[in-house]
N, C-alpha and C positions, 0 to 999 in steps of 0.2 A: 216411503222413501225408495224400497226397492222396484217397487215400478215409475218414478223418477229417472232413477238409474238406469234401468232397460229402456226406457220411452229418450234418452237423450243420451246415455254412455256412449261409448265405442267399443266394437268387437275388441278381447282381446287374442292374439297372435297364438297364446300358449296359455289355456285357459287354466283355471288356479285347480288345485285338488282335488276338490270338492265337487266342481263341475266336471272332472274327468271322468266321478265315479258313474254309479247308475244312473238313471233318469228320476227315480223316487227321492233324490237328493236335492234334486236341484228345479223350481216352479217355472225356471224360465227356459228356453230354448240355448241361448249363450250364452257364455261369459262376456259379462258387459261391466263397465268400470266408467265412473268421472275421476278421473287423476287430478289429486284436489280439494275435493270432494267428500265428505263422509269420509276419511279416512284410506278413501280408493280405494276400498272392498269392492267388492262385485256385488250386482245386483242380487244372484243367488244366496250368497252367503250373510249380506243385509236382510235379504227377506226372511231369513232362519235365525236371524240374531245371533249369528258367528261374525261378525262381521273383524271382530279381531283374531281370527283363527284361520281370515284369507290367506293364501298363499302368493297373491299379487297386489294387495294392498299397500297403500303409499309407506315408506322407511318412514323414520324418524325426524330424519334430516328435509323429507321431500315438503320442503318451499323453494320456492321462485327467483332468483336471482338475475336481476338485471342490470348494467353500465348507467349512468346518468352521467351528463355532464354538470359540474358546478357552476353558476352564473349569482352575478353581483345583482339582488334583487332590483336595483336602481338601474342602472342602466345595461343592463343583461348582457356586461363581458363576461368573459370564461373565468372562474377564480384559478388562482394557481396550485398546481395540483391536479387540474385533468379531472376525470371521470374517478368516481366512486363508486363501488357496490351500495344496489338498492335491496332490498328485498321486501318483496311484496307479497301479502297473506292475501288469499282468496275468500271470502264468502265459505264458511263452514269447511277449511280447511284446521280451524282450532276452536276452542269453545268459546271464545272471547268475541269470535266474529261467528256464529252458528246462523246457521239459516232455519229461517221460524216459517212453518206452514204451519197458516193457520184459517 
């Protein structure tokens, strides 16, 4: 998973703790992260199985929040009421929806 994470994350700006320390700490070159993801640990800190001891790892709170508008399934006017919060779970953002390599 952690070279998942480095093969497709994104640099992070302010890299987590862990990666600040030595080189002996850390397998990969950067702090790399999927926000999302495993928990949004970094690549380093997965590969050592801290991955809950990252220091830029996703809150608690971080899912996805989006507007939708409501529409009458039959003939697709707007319902009254306007737009409502969606939120949308990603692929191995919780265990419910985990992503399996296999």
């Amino acid at each position: 998973i952690a070279i998942l994470i480095q093969s497709r994350g994104r640099p992070e700006v302010q890299a987590c703790a862990a990666c600040r320390g030595g080189p002996g700490l850390r397998p990969f070159p950067e702090c790399r992260r999927l926000p999302g993801h495993f928990g949004g640990a970094c690549d380093n800190c997965k590969w050592r199985d801290r991955a809950i001891r990252c220091s830029v790892r996703d809150g608690e709170d971080a899912v996805e929040v989006i507007e939708t508008a409501d529409t009458d399934e039959e003939d697709g006017s707007q319902q009254p009421g306007g737009r409502r919060p969606r939120v949308l779970i990603s692929d191995g953002s919780t265990p419910s929806s985990a992503i399996l390599i296999v």
